[in-house]
C-alpha positions as CSV (number, residue, x, y, z in Angstrom):
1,X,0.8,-22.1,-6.5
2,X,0.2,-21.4,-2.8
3,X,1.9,-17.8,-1.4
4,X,2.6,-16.5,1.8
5,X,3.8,-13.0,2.4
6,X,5.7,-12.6,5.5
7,X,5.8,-9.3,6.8
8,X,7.3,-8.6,10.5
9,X,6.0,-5.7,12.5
10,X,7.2,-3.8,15.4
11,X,4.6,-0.8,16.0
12,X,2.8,-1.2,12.5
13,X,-0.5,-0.3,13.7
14,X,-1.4,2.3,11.0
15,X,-0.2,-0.1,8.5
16,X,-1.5,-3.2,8.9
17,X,-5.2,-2.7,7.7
18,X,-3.9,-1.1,4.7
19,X,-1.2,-3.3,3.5
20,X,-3.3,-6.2,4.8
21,X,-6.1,-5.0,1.7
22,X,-3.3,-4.2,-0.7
23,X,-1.9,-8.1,-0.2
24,X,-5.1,-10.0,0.0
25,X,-6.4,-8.1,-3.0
26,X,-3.9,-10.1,-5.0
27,X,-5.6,-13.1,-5.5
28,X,-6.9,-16.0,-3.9
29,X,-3.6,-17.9,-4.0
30,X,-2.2,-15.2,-2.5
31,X,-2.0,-15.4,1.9
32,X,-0.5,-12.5,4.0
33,X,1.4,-13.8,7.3
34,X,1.9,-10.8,9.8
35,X,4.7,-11.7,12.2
36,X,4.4,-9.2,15.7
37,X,7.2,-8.7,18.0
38,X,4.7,-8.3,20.8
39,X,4.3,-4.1,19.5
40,X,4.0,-2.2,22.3
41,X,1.4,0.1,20.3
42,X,-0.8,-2.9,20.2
43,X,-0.3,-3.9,16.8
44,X,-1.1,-7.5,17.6
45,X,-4.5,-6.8,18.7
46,X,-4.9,-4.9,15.5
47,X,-4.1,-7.5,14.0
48,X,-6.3,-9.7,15.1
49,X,-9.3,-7.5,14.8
50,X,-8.8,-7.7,11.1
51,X,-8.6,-11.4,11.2
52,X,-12.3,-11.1,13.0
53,X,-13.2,-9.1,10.8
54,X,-12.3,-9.9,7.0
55,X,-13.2,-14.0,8.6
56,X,-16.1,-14.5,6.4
57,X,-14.6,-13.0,3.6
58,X,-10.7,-14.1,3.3
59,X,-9.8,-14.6,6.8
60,X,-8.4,-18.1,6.6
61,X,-5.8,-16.2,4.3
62,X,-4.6,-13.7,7.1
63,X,-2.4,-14.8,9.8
64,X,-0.5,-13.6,12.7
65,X,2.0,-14.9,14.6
66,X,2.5,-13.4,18.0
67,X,6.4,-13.0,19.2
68,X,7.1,-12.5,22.6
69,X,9.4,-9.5,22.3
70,X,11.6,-7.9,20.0
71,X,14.7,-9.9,18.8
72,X,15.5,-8.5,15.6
73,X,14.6,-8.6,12.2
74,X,16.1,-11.4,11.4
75,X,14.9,-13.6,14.0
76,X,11.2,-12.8,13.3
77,X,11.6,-13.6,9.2
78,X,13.2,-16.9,10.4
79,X,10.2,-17.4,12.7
80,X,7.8,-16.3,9.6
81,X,9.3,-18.5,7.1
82,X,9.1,-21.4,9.3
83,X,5.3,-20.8,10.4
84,X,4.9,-20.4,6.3
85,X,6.2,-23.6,5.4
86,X,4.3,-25.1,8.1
87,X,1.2,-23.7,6.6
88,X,1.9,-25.1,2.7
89,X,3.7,-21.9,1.3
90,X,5.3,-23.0,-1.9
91,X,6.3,-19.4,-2.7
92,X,7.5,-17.1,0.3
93,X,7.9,-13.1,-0.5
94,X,9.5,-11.0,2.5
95,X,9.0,-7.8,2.5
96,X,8.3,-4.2,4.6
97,X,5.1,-3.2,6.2
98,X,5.4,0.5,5.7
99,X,4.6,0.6,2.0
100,X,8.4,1.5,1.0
101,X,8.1,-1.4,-1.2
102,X,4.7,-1.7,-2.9
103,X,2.4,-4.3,-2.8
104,X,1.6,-3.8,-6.5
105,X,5.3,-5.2,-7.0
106,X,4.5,-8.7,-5.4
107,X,2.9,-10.3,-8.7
108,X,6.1,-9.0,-10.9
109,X,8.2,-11.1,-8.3
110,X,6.3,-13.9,-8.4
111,X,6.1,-13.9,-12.5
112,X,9.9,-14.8,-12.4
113,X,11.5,-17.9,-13.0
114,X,14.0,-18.3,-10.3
115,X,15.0,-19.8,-7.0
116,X,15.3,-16.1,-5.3
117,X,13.4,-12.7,-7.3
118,X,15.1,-10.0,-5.6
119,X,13.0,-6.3,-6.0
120,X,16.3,-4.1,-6.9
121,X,16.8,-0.1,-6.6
122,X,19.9,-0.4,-8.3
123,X,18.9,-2.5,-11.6
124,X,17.5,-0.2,-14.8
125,X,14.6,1.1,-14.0
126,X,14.4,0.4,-10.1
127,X,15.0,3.6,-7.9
128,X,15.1,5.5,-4.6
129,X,12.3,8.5,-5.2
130,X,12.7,11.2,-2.7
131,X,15.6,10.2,-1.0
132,X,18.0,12.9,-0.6
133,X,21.6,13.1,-1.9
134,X,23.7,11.9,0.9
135,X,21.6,9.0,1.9
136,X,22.1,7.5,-1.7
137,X,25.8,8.2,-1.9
138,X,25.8,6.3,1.3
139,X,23.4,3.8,0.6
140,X,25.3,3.0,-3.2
141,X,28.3,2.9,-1.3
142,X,27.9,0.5,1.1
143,X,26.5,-1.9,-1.6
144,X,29.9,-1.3,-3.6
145,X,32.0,-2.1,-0.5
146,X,29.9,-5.1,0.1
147,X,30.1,-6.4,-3.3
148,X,34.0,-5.6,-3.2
149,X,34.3,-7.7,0.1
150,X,31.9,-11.1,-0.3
151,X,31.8,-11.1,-4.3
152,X,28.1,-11.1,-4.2
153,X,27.2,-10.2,-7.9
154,X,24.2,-8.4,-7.0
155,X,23.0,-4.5,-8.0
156,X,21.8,-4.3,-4.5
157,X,23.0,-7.2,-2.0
158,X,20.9,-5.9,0.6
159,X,17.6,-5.8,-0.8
160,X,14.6,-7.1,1.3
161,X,11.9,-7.4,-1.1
162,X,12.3,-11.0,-2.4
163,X,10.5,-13.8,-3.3
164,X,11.8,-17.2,-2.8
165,X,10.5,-20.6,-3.5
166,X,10.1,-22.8,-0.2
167,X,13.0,-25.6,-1.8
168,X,15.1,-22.2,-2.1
169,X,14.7,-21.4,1.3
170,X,15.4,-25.4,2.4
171,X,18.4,-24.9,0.7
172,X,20.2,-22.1,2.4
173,X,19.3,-23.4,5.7
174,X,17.7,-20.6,6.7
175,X,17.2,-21.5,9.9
176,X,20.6,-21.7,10.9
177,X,21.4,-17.6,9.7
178,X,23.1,-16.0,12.4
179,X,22.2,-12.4,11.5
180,X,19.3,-11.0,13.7
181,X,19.1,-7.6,12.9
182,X,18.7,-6.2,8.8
183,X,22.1,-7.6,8.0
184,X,19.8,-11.0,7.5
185,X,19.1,-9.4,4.4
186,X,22.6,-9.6,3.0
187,X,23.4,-13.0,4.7
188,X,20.9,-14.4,3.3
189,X,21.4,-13.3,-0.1
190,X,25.0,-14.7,0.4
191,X,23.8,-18.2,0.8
192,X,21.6,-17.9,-1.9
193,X,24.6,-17.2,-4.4
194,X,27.3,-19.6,-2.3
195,X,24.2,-22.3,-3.0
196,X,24.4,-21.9,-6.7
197,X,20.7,-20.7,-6.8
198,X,19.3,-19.1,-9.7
199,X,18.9,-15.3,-8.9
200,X,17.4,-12.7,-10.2
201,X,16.9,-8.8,-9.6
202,X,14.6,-6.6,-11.2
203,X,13.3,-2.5,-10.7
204,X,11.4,-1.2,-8.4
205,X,10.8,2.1,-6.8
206,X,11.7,2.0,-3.2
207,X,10.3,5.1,-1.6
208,X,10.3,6.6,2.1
209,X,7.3,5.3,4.6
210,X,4.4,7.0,4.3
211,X,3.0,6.4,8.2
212,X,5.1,5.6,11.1
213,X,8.9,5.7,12.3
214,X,11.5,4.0,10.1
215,X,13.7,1.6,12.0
216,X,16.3,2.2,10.5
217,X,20.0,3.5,12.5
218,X,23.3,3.9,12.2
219,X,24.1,0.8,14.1
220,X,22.1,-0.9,11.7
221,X,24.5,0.0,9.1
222,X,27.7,-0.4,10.9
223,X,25.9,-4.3,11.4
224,X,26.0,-4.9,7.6
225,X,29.6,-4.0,7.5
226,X,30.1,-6.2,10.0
227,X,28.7,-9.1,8.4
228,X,30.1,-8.3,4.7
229,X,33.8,-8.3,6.7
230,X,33.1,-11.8,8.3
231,X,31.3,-13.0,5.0
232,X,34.1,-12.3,2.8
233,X,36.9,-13.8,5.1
234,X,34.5,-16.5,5.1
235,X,34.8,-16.7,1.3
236,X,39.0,-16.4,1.6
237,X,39.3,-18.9,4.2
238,X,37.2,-21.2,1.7
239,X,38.9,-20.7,-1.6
């Protein structure tokens, strides 16, 4: 069964060799699709030097698809996804380019039987090495107020390490989300449950990048309260 990993970047450049390895290592069913916001530390052309150079080799399963600026990261998994059905995915698995989740975990997601495998810190077993106190009390917070709000039955609603299969994606319209920023994430796991898919979360070990700067703000947060609020007014409206 064809795979595509989709994996966005925005100034990725001392990532994307490695993880690029890491993915392609996998298997031979296994393709990596690298999706650039036009990175301003020329992680594009990086890119694209390791398509040259792994072409003999496994470069017909390496791709990139060149953005013309930064619109979020919703917008450029929506772009991804599209550009991996287009190339015959008929399993999709999003996930980070900064090794916070790790590639080893991609054939444990891909051994499940479901619509949507969801890589889970908050499931037995799955965790958040090295984080300190305050950002897990906030980050298990938010996911209890989100859960309160939309219903969503899920350990950790906005978890970005997934695997879906491409009929899965079909089905939640995906191209129609109107999150662009990380709050994708939890919109898309909405539809997902509001679809009556078959979900499923299991462990992993989520732990801080190694190389690079995370992306991650406050206003990022604030956005997924946002979208929980709208989502779950959504759901009242609906009932």
């Amino acid at each position: 069964m064809k795979t595509i990993v989709v994996i966005p970047t925005y100034n990725e450049k001392e990532n994307v060799a490695a993880m690029a390895g890491a993915i392609l290592a996998l298997g031979p069913d296994v393709e990596l699709l690298f999706v650039d916001d036009n990175s301003p530390d020329g992680t594009g052309n990086v890119i694209e030097q390791l398509i040259a150079a792994r072409r003999a080799h496994d470069g017909a399963r390496l791709h990139v698809l060149h953005r013309e600026k930064k619109e979020g990261l919703g917008r450029a998994y929506v772009a991804g996804f599209r550009r991996a059905r287009e190339l015959g995915a008929e399993r999709i698995v999003q996930m980070d380019c900064d090794f916070s989740h790790d590639p080893a975990d991609v054939t444990r997601l891909l051994a499940e039987d479901a619509d949507l495998v969801i890589g889970s810190r908050y499931v037995a077993g799955g965790g958040t090495p090295g984080w300190p106190l305050k950002r897990r009390l906030i980050s298990r917070a938010g996911g209890l107020f989100i859960r309160a709000v939309t219903g969503l039955p899920l350990r950790d609603p906005t978890g970005g390490f997934k695997a879906w299969t491409a009929a899965a994606l079909a089905a939640v319209d995906f191209e129609t989300v109107a999150s662009a920023g990380y709050s994708f994430q939890l919109e898309m796991n909405h539809r997902a449950w509001k679809a009556g898919l078959t979900i499923r979360e299991i462990p992993i070990r989520f732990t801080d990048r190694l190389r690079g700067v995370s992306k991650i703000t406050p206003a990022i947060a604030a956005e997924s309260f946002k979208i929980a609020l709208r989502l779950g007014r959504f759901a009242r409206a609906s009932a």
